[in-house]
C-alpha positions, -999 to 999 in steps of 0.1 A, spaced: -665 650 -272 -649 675 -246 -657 653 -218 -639 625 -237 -609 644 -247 -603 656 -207 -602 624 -198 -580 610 -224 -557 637 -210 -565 630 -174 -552 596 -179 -522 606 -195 -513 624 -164 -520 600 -141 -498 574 -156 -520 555 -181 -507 570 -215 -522 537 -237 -555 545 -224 -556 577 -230 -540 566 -267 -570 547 -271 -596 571 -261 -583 593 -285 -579 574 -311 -618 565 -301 -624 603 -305 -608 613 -336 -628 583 -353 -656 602 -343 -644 639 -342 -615 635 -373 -615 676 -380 -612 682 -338 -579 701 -339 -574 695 -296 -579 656 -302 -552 657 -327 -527 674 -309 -533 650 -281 -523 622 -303 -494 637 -318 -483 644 -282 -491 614 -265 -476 594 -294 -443 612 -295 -444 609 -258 -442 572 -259 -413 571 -290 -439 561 -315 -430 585 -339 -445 571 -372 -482 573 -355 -472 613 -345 -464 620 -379 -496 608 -393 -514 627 -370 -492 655 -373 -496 654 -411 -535 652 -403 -530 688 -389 -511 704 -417 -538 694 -441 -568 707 -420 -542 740 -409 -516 742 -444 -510 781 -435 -497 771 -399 -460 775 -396 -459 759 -364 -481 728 -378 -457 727 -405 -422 732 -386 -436 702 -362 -442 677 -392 -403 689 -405 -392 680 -369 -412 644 -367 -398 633 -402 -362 640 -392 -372 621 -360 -385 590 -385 -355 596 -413 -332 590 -384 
């Protein structure tokens, strides 16, 4: 999984951010409870304006993490983003 997940961000920094979205997305199918992965795809999402699919993942966080203020102040942020 790590080897998979420093990729997916290795793409993204090279310029091939729907490749890395995919990988990802490959990864949490496989790994849904890997906190890193999920953070990727909240980041990678927002990163390209998709807002909706940040939120979901963001929302994916707060249930593993529901004591995490940051967690939960990021999901507050993403649905003004989508309420906008």
């Amino acid at each position: 999984m790590r080897y998979g997940y420093v990729y997916a961000i290795a793409l993204n920094s090279t310029g091939s951010p729907q490749q890395a979205r995919g990988l990802l997305e490959r990864l949490h199918q496989q790994h849904p409870a890997e906190p890193d992965v999920l953070v990727a795809l909240v980041t990678t999402a927002r990163g390209a304006g998709d807002i909706p699919t940040a939120l979901l993942h963001a929302r994916e966080l707060a249930r593993l993490y529901p004591g995490n203020p940051q967690i939960q102040m990021l999901v507050i942020d993403l649905e003004k983003q989508v309420s906008h």
